[in-house]
C-alpha positions as protocol buffer text, in pm:
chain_id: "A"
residue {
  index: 1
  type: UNK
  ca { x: 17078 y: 11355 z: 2453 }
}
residue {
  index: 2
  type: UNK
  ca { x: 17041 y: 11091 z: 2710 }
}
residue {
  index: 3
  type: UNK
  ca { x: 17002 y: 11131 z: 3042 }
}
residue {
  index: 4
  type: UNK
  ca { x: 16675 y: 11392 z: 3215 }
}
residue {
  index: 5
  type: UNK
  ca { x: 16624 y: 11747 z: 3118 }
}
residue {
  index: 6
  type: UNK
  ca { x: 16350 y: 12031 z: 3301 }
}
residue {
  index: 7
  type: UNK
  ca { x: 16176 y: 12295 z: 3039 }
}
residue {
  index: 8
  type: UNK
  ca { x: 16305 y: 12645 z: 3185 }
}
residue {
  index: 9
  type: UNK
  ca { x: 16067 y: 12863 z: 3161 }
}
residue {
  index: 10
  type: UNK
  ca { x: 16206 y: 13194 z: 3190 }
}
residue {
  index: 11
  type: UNK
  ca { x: 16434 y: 13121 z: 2890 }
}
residue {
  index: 12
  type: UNK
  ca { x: 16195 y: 12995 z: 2664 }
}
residue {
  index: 13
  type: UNK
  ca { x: 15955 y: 13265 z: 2791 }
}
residue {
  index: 14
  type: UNK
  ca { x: 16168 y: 13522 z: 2721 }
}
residue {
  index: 15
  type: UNK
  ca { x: 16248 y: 13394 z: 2353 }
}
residue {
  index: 16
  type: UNK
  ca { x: 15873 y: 13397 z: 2268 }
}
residue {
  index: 17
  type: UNK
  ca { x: 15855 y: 13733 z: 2330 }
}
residue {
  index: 18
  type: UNK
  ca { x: 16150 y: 13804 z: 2106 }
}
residue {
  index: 19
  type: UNK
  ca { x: 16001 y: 13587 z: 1862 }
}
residue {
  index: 20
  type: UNK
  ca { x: 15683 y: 13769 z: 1879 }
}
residue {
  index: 21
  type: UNK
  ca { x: 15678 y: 14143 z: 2009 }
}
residue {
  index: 22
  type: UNK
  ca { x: 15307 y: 14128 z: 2057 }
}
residue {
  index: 23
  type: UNK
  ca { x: 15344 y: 13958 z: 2390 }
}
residue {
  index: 24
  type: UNK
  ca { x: 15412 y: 14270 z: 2499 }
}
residue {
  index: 25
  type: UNK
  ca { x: 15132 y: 14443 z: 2482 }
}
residue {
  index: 26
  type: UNK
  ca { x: 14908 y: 14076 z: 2591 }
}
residue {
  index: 27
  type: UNK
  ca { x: 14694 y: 14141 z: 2919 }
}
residue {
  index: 28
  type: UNK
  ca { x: 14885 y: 14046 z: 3233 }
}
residue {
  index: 29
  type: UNK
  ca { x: 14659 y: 13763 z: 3294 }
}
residue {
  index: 30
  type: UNK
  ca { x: 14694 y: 13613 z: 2948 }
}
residue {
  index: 31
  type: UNK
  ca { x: 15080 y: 13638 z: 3003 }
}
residue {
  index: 32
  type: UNK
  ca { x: 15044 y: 13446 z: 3311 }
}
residue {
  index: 33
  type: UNK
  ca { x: 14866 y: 13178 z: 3136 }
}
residue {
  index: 34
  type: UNK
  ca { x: 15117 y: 13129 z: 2869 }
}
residue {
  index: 35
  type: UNK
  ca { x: 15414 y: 13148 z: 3127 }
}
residue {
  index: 36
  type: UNK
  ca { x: 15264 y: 12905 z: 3345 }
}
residue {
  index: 37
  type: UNK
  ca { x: 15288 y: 12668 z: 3051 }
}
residue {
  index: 38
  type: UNK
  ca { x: 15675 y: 12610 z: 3089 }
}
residue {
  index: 39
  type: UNK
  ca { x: 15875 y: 12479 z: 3301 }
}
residue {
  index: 40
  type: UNK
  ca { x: 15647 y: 12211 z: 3430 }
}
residue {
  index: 41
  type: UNK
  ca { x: 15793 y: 11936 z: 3229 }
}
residue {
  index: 42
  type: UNK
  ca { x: 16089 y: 11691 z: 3258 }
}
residue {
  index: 43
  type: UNK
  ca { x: 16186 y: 11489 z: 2972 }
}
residue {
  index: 44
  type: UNK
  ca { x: 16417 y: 11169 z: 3022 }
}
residue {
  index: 45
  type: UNK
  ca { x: 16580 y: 10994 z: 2685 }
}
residue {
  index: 46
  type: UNK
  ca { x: 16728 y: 10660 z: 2727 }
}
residue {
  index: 47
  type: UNK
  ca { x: 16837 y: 10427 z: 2418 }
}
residue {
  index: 48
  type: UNK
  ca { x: 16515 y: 10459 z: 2221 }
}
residue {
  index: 49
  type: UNK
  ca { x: 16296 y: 10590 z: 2440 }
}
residue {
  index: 50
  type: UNK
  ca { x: 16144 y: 10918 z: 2578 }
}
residue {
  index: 51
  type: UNK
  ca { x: 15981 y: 10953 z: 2929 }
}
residue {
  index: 52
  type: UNK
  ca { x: 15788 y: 11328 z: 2953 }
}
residue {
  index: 53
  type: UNK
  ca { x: 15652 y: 11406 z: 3289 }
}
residue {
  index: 54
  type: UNK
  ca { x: 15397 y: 11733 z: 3253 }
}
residue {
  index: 55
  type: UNK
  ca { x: 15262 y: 11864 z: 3627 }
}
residue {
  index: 56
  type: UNK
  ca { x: 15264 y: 11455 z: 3678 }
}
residue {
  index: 57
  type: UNK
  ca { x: 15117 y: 11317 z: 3374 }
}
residue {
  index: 58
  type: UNK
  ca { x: 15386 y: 11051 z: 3247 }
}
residue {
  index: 59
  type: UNK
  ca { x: 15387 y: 10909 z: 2935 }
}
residue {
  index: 60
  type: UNK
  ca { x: 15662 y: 10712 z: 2740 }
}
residue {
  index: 61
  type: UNK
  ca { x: 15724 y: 10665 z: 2361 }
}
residue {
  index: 62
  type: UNK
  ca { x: 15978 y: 10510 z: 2151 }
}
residue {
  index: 63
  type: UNK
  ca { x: 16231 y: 10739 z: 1976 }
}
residue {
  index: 64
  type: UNK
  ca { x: 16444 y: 10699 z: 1693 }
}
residue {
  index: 65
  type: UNK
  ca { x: 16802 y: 10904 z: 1591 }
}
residue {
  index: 66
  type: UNK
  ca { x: 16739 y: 10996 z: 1234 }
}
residue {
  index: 67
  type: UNK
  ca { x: 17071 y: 11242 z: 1230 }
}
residue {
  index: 68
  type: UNK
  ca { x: 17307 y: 11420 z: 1492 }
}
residue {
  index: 69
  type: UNK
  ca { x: 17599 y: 11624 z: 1437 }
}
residue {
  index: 70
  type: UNK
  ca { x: 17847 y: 11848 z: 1674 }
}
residue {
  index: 71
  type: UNK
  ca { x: 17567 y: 12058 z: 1805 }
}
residue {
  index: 72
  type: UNK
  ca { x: 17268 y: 11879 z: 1717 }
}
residue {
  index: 73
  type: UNK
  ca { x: 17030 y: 11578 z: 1685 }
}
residue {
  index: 74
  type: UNK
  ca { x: 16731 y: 11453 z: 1502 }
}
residue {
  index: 75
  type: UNK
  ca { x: 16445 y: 11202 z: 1599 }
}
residue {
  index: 76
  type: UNK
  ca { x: 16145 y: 11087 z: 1491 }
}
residue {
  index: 77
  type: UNK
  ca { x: 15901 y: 10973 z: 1790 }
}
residue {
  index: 78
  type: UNK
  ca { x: 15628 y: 10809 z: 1791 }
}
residue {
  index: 79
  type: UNK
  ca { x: 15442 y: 11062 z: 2046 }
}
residue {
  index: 80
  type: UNK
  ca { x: 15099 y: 11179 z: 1927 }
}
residue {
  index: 81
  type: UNK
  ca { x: 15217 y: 11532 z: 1904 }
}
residue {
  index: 82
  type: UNK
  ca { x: 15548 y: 11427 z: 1711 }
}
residue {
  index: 83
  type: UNK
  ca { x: 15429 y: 11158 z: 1483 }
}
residue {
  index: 84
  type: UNK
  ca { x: 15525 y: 11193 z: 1124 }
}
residue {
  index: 85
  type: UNK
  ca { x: 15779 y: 11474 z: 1159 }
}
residue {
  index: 86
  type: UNK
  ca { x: 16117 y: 11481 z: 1218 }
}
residue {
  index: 87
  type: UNK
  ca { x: 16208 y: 11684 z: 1565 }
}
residue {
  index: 88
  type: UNK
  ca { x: 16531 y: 11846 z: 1574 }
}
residue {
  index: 89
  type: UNK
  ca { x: 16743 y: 11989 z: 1932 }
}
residue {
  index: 90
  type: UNK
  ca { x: 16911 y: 12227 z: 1908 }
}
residue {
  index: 91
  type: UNK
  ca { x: 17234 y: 12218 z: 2180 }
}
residue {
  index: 92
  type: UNK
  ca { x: 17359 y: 12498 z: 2363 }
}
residue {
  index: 93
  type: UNK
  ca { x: 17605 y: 12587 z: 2670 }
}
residue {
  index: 94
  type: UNK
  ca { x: 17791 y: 12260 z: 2575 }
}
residue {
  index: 95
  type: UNK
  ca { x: 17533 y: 11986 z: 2644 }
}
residue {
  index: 96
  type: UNK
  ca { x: 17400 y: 12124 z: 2920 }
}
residue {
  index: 97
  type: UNK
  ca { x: 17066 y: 12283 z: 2767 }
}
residue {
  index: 98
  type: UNK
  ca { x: 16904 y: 12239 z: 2422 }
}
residue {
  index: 99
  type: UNK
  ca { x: 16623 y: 12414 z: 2206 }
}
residue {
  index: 100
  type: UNK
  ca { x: 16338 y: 12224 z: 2051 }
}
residue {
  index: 101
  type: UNK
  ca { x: 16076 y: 12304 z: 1823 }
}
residue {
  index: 102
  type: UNK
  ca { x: 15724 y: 12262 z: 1983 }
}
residue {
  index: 103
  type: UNK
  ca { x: 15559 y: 12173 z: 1762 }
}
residue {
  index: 104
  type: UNK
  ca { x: 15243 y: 12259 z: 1545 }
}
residue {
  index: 105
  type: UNK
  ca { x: 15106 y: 12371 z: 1806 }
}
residue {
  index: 106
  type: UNK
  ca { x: 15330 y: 12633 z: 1891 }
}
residue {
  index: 107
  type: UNK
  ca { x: 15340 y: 12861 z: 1591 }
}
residue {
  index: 108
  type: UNK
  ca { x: 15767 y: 12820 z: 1570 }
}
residue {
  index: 109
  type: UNK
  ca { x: 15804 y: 12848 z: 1976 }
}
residue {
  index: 110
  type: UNK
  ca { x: 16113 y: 12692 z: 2114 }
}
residue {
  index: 111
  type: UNK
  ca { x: 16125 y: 12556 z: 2453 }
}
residue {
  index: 112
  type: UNK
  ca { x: 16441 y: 12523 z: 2632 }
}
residue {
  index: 113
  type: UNK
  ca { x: 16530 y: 12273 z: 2881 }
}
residue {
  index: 114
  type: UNK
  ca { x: 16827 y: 12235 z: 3073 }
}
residue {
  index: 115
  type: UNK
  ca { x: 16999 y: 11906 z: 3206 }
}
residue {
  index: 116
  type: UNK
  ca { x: 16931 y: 11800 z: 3514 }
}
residue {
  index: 117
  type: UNK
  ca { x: 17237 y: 11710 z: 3729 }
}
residue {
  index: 118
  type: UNK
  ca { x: 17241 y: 11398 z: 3877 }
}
């Protein structure tokens, strides 16, 4: 988990659809909107704690490893959105991307991000 990951937006864009077919038939301009969400934000995890950097707005909160296993990990945080729930990644291609939940906000969306190579 450590280390600085980038939300990709196509990906995750791509699985809301899937997740719910009525994005298809949205107006073009409300698509927009929603795509233009994504893949504005970088996340970086060091030992117990998260830096998120959204179209320049940084903000850093302490994070705690409540479980991990071959192909997964779960923390609690203490950022406003994620307080009081456990937030679970979900690791794919290796460790070189991840799913998480976002949120209650985002009616069961995942966002991807990928790693960012050094």
């Amino acid at each position: 988990l450590q280390g600085t990951w980038r939300s990709n937006q196509d990906a995750t864009v791509a699985a809301a659809f899937q997740h719910d077919p009525q994005w298809t038939n949205a107006p073009p301009e409300k698509v927009e909107r929603f795509r233009d969400m994504f893949g504005r934000m970088t996340v970086t995890y060091a030992k117990g704690t998260t830096t998120s950097d959204y179209r320049g707005e940084v903000h850093t909160f302490p994070y705690r490893v409540l479980a991990s296993g071959s192909n997964y990990v779960v923390i609690r945080s203490e950022a406003p959105l994620d307080q009081d729930r456990d937030v679970r990644i979900r690791f794919v291609d290796g460790d070189t991307a991840y799913w998480i939940d976002t949120g209650p906000v985002g009616n069961g969306l995942e966002e991807r991000f990928d790693r960012v190579k050094k």
